[in-house]
N, CA and C of each residue as an Amber inpcrd file, in Angstrom:
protein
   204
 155.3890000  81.8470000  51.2050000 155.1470000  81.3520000  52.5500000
 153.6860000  80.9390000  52.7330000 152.7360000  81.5930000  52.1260000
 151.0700000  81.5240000  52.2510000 151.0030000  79.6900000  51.4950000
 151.9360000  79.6520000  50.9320000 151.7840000  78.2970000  50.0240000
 151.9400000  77.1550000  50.8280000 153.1710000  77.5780000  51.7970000
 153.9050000  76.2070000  52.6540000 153.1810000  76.1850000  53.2920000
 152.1930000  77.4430000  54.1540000 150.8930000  77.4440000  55.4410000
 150.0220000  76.3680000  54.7830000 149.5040000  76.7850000  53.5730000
 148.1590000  76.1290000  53.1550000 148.5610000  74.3340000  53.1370000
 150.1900000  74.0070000  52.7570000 150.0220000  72.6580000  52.2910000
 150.1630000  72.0060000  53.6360000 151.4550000  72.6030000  54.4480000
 151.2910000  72.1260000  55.9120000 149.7730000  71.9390000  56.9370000
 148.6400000  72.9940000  56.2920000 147.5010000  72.6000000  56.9610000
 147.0090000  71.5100000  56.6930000 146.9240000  71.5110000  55.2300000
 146.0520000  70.0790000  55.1880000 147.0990000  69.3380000  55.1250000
 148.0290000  68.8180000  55.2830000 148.8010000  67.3510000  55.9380000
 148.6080000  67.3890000  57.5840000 148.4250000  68.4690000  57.9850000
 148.2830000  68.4300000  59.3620000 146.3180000  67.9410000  59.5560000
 145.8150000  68.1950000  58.6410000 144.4070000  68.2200000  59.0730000
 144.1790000  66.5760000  59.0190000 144.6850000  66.4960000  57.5690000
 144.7450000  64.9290000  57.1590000 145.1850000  64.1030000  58.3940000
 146.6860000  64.4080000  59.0320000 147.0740000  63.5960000  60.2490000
 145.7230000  63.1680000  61.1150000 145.1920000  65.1610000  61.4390000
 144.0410000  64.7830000  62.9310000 142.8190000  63.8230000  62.1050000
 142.5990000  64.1340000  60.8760000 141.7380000  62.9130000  60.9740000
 141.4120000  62.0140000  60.4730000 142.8640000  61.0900000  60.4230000
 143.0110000  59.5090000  60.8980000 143.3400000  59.6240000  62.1640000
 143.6170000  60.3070000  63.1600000 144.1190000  59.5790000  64.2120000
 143.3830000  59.3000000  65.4470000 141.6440000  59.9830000  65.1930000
 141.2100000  59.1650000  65.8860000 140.6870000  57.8770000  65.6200000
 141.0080000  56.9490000  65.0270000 140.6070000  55.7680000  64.3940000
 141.2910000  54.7550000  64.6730000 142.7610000  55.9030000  65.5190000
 143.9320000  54.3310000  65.7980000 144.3320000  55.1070000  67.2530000
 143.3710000  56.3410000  68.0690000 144.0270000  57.3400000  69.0920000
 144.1330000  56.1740000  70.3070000 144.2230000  55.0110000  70.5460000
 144.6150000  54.2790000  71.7160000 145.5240000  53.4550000  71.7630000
 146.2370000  53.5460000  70.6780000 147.8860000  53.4130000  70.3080000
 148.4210000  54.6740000  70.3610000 149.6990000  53.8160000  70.4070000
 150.6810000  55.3590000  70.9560000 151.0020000  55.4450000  69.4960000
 151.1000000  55.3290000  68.1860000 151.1000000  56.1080000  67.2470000
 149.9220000  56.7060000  66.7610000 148.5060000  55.9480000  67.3410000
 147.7830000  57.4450000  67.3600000 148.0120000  58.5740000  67.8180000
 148.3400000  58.6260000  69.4780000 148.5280000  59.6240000  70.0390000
 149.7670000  60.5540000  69.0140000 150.8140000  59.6300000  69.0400000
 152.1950000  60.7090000  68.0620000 151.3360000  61.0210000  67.0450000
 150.4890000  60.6610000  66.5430000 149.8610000  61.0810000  64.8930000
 149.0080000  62.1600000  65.1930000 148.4930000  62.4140000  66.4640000
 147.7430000  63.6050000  66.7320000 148.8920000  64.2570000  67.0400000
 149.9630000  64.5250000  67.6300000 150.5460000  65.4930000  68.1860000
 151.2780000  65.9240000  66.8710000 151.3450000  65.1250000  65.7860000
 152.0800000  65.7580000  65.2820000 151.5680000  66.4980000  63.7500000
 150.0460000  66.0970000  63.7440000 148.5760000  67.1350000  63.4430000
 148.5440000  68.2190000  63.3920000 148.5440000  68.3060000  65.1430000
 148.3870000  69.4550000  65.9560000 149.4770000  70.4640000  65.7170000
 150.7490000  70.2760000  65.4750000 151.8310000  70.4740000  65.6260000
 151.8200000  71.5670000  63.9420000 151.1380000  70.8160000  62.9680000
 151.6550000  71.4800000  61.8530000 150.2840000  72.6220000  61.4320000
 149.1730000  72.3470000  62.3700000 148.1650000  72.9640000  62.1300000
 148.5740000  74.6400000  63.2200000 149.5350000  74.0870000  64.1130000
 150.2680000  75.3090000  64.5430000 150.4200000  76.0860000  64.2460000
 151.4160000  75.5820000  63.1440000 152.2660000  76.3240000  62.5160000
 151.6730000  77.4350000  61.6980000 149.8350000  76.7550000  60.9500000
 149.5410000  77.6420000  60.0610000 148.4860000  78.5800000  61.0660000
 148.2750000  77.5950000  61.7320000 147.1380000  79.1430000  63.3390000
 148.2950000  80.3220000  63.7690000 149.5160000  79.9460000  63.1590000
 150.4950000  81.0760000  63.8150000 150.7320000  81.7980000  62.6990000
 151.0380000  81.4360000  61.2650000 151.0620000  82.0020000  60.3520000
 149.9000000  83.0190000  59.9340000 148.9980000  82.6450000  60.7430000
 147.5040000  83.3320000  60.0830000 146.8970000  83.9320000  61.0370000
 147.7470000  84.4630000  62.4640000 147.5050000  85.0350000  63.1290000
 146.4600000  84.3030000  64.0600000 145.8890000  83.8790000  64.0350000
 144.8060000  82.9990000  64.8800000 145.1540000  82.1670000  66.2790000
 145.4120000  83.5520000  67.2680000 145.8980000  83.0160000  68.1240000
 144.7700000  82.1510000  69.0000000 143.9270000  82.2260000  69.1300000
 143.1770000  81.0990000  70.2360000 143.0810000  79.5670000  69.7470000
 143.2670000  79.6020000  68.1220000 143.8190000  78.6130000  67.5910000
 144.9950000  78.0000000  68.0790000 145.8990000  79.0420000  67.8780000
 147.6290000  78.3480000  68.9900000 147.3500000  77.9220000  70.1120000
 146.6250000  79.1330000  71.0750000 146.7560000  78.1680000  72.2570000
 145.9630000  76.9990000  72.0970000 144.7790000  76.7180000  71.8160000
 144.0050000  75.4540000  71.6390000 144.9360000  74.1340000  71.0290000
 146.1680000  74.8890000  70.0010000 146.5550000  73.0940000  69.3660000
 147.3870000  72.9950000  70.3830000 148.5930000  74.2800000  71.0510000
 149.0260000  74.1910000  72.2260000 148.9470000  72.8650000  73.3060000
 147.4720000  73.7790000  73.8910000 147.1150000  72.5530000  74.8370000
 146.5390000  70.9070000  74.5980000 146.6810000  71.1100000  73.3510000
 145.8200000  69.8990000  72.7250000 147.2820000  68.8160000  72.3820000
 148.2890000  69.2650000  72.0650000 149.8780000  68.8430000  72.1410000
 150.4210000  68.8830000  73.5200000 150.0420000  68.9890000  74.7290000
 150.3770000  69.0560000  75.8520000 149.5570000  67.7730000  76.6760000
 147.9990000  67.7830000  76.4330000 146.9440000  67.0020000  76.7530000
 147.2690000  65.5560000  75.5130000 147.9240000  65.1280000  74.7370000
 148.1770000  64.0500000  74.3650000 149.7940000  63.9130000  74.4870000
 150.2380000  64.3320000  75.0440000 152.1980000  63.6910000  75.7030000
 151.3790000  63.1230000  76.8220000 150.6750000  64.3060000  77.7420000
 150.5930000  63.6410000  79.2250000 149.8500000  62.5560000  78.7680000
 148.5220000  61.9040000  77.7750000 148.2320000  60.7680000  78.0040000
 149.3910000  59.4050000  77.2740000 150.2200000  59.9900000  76.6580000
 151.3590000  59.1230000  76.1290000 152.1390000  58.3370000  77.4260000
 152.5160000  59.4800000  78.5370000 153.7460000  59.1020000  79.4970000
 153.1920000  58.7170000  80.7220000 151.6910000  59.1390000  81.1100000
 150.6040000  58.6480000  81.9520000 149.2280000  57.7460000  82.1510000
């Protein structure tokens, strides 16, 4: 499981950073959320909760600029 954390981070890290380079398209925005999303996974795996809430709100703060 420590294996799938580590590879899911860096594809997730890799996502966040290209996506500010294209973040005023809406597949920037999906390319951050879905960053955020796998860097989750390993802030949850690794216990690092202020990490969760931070990608949390950081996946909450790019839908609302997607649909608004």
């Amino acid at each position: 499981m420590a294996k799938l954390a580590f590879i899911v981070g860096w594809i997730g890290a890799t996502a966040l950073g290209v996506a500010p380079f294209i973040i005023n398209t809406t597949e920037g925005k999906i390319l951050a959320i879905i960053g955020l999303a796998l860097l989750l996974l390993q802030a949850t795996y690794n216990r690092c909760y202020n990490l969760v809430l931070l990608n949390i709100t950081g996946i909450a703060g790019y839908i609302y600029a997607l649909y608004f």
